[in-house]
N, CA, C and O of each residue as an XYZ file, in Angstrom:
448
protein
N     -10.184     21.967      5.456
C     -10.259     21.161      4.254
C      -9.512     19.857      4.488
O      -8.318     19.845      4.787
N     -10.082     19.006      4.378
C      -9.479     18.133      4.391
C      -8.489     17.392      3.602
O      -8.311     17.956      2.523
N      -7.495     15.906      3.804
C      -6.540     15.151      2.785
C      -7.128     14.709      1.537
O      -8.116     13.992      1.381
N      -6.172     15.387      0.440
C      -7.122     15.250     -1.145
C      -6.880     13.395     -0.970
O      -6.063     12.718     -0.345
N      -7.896     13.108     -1.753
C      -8.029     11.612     -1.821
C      -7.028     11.044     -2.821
O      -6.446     11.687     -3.694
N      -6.935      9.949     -2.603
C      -5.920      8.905     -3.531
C      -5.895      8.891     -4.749
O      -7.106      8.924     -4.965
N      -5.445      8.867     -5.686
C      -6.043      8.423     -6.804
C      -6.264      6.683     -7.324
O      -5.887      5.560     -6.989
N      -7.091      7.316     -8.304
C      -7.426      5.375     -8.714
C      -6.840      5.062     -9.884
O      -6.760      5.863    -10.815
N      -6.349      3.762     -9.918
C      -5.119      3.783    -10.765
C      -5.558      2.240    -11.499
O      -6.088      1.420    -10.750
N      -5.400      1.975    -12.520
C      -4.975      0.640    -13.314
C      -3.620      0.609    -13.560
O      -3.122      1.400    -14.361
N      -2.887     -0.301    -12.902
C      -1.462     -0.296    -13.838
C      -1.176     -1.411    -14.994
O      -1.746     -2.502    -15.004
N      -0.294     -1.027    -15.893
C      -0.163     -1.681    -16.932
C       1.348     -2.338    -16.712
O       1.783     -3.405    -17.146
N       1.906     -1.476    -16.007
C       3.371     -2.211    -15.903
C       3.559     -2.990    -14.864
O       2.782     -2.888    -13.915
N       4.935     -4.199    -14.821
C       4.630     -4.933    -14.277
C       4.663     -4.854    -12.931
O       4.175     -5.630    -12.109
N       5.465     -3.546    -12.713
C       6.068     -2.763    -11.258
C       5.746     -1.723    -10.871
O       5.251     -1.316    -11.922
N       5.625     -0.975    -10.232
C       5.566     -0.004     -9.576
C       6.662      0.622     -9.180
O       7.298      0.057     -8.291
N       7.211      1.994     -9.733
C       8.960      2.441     -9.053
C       8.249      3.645     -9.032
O       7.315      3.970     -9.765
N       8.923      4.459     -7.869
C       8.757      5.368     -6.999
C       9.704      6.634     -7.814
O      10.846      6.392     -8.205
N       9.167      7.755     -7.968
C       9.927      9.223     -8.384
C       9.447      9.862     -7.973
O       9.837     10.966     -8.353
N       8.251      9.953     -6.907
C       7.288     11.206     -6.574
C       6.376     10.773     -5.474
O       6.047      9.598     -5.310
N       5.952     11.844     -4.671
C       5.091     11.693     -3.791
C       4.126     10.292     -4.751
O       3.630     10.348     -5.876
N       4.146      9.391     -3.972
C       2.612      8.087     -4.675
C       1.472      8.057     -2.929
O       1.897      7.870     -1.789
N       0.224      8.277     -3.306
C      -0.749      8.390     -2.779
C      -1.672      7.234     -4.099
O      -2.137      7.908     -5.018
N      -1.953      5.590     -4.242
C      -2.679      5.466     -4.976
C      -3.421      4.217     -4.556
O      -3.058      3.332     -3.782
N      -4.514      4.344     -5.223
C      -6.228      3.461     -4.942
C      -5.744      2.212     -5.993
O      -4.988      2.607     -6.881
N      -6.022      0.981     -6.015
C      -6.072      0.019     -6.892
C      -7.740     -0.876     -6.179
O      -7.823     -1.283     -5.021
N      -8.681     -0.968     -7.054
C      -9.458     -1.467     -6.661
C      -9.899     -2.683     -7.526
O      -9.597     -2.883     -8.703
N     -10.601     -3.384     -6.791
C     -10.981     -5.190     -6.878
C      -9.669     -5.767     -7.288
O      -9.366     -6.180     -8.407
N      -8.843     -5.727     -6.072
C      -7.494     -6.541     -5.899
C      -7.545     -7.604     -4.802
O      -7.607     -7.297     -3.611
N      -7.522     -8.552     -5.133
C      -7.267     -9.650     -4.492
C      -5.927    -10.312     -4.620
O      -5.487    -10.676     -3.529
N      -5.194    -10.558     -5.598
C      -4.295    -11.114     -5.262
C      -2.852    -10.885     -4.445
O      -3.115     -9.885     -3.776
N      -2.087    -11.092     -4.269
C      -1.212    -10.879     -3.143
C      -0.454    -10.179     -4.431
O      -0.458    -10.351     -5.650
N       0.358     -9.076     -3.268
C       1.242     -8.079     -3.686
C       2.604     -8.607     -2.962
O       2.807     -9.150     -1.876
N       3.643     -8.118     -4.286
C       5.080     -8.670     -3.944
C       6.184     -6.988     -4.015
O       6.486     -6.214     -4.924
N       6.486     -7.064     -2.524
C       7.391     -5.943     -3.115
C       8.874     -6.174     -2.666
O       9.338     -6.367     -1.542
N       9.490     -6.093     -3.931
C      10.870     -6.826     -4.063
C      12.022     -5.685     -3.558
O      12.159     -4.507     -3.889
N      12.642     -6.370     -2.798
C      13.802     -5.747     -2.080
C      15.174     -5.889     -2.185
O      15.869     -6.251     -1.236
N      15.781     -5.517     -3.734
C      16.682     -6.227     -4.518
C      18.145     -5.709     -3.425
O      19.275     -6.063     -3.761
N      17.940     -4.916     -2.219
C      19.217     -4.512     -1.671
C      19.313     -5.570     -0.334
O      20.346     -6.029      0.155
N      17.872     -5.815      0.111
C      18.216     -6.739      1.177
C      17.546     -8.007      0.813
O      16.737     -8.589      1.536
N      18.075     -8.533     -0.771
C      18.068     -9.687     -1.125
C      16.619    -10.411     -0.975
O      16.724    -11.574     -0.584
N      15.736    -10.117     -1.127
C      13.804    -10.798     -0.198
C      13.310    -10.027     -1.162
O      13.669     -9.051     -1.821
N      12.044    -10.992     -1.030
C      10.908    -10.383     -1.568
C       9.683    -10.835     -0.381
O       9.671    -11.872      0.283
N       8.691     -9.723     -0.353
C       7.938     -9.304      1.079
C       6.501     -9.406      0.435
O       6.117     -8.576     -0.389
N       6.037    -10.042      0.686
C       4.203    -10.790      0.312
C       3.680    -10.206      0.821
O       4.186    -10.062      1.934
N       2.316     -9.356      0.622
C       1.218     -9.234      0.963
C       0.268     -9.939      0.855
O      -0.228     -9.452     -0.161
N      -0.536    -10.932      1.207
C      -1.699    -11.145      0.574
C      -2.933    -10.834      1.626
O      -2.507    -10.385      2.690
N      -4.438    -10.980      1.559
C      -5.512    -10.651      2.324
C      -6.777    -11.368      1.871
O      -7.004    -11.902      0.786
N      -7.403    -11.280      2.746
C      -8.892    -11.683      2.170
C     -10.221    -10.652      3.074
O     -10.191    -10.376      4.274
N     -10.922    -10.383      2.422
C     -11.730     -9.836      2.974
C     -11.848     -8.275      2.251
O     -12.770     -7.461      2.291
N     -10.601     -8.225      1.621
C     -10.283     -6.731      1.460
C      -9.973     -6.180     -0.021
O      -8.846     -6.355     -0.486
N     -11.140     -5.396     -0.897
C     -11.152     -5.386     -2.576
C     -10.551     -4.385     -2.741
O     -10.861     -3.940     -3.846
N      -9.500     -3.457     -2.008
C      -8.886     -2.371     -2.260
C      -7.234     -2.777     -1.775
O      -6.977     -3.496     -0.810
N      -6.393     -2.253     -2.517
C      -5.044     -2.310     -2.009
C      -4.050     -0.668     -2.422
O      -3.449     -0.458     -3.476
N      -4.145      0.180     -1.351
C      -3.567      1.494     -1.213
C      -2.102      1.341     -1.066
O      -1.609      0.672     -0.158
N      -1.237      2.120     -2.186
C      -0.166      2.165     -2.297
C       0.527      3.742     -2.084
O       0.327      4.663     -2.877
N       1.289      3.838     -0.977
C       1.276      5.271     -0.591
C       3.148      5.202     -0.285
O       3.584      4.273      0.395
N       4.160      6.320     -0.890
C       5.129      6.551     -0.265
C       5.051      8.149     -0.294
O       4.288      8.628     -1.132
N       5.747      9.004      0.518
C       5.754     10.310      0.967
C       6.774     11.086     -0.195
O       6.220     11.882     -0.954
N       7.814     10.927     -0.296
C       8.777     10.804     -0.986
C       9.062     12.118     -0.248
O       8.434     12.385      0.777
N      10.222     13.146     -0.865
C      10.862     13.770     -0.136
C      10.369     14.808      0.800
O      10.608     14.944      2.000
N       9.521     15.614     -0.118
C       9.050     16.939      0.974
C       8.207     16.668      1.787
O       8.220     17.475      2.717
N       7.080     15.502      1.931
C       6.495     15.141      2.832
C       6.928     14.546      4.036
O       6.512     14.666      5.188
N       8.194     13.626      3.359
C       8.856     13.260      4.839
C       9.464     13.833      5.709
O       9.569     13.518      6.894
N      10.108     15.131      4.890
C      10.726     15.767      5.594
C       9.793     16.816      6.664
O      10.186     17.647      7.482
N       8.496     16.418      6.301
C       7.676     17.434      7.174
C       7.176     16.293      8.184
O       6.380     16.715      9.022
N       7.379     15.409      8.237
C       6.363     14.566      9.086
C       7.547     14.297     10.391
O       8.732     14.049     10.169
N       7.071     14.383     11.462
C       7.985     14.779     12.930
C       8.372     12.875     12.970
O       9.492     12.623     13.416
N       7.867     12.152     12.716
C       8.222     10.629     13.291
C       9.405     10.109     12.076
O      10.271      9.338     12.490
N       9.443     10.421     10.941
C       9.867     10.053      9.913
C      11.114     10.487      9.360
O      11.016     11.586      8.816
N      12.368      9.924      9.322
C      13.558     10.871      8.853
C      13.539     11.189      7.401
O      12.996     10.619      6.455
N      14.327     12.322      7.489
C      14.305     12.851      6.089
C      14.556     12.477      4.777
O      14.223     13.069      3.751
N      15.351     11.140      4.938
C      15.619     10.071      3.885
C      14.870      8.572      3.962
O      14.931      7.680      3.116
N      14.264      8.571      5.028
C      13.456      7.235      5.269
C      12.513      6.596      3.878
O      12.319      5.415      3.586
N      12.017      7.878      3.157
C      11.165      7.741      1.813
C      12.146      6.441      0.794
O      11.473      5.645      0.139
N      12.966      6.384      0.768
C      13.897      6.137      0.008
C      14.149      4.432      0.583
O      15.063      3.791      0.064
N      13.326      3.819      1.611
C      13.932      2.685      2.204
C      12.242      1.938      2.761
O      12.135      1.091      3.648
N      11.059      2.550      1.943
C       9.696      2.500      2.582
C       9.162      1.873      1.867
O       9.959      1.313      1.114
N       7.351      1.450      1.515
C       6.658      1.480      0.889
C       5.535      0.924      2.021
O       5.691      0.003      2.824
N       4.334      1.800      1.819
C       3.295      1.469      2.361
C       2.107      0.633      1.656
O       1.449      1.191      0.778
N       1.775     -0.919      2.090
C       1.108     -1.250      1.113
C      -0.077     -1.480      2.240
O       0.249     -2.172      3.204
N      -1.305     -1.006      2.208
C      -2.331     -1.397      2.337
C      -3.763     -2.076      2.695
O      -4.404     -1.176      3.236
N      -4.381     -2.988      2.652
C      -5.557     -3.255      1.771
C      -6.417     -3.016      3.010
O      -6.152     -2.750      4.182
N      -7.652     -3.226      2.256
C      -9.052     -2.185      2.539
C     -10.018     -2.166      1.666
O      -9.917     -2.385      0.459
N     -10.697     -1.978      2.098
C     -12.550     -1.573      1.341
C     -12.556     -0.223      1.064
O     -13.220      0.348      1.928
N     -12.113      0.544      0.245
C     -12.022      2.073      0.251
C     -13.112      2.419     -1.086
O     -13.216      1.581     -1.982
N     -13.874      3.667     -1.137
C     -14.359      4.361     -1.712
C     -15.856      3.412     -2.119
O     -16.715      3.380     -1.237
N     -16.103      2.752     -3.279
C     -17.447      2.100     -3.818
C     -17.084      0.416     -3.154
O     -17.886     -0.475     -3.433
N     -16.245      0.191     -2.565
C     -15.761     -0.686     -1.775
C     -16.140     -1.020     -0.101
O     -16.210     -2.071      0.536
N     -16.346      0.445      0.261
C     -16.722      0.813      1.212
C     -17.856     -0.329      2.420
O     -19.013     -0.721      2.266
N     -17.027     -0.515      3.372
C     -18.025     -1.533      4.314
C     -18.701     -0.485      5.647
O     -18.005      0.172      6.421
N     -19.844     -0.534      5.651
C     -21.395     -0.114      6.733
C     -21.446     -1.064      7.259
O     -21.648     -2.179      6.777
N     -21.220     -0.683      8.656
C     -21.915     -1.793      9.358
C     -23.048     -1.042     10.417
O     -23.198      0.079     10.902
N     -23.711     -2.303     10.464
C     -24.907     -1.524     11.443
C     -24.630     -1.878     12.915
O     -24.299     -3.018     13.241
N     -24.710     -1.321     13.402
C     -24.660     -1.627     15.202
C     -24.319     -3.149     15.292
O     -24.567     -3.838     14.302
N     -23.799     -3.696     16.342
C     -23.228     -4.495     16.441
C     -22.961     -5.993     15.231
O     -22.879     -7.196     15.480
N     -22.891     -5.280     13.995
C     -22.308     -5.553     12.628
C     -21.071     -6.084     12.989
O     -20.515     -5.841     14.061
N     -20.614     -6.836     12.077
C     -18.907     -7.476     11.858
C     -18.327     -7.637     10.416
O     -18.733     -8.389      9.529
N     -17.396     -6.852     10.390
C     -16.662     -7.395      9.151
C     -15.612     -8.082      9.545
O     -15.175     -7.873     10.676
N     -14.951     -9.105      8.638
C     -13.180     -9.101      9.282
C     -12.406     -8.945      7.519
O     -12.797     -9.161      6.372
N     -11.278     -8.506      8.096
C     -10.203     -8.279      6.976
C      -9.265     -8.876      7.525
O      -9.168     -8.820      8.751
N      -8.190     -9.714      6.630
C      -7.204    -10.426      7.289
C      -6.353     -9.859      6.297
O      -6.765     -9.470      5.204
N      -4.714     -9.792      6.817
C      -3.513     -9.489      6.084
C      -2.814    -10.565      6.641
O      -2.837    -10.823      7.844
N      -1.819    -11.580      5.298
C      -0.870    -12.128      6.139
C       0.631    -11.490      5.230
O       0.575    -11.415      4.003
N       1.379    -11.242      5.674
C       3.133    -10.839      5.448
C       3.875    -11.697      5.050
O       3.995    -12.449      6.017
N       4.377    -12.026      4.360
C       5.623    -13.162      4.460
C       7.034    -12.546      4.015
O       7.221    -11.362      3.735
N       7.755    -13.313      4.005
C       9.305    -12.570      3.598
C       9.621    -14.137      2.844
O       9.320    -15.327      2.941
N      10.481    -13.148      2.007
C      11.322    -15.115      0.693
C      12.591    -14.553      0.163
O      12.717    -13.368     -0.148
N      13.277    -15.210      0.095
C      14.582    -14.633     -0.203
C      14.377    -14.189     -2.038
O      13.626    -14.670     -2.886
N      15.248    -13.251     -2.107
C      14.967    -12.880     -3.623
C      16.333    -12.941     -4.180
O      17.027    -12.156     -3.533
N      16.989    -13.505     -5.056
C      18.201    -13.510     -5.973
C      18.003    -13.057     -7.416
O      18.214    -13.867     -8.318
N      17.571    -11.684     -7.720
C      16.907    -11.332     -8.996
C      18.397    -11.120     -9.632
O      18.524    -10.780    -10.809
């Protein structure tokens, strides 16, 4: 059997905070994602093009503690952000087909 799928999510708030395993789908996202790092002072940009999905995934405790690469408190210092064509998003390509997806990163200092 395979990994249960993501869920699909609208959020209403302005943030996203972590209490639990998060496995989640946000779809027709384009704009750049900011995830603020109020301990090491930055805030860390995502943005992309090419790509109408943005997957937001942390393990949180019991998963990390099962995963052999990952320390047992690492959940607590993570966030996995994403983007992608996932589910009705989904890109086919036919034999020597091309898509491209671009991600660029940035880092900015944050004084919240």
């Amino acid at each position: 059997m395979g990994q249960p799928l993501a869920a699909e999510l609208t959020e209403t708030a302005d943030a996203i905070r972590f209490s639990a395993e998060t496995d989640r789908i946000y779809q027709d996202t384009g704009a750049a994602v900011a995830i603020i790092a109020p301990g090491l002072n930055r805030a860390i940009s995502v943005s992309k093009a090419g790509s109408k999905s943005t997957v937001v995934w942390n393990p949180w405790i019991a998963k990390s503690q099962r995963m052999p690469d990952f320390g047992d408190v690492e959940y607590l210092r993570m966030v996995c952000v994403e983007s992608g064509n996932v589910r009705e998003h989904a890109v086919t390509l036919v034999p020597g087909g091309k898509s491209r997806l671009t991600v660029e990163v940035g880092s900015s200092p944050f004084a919240g």
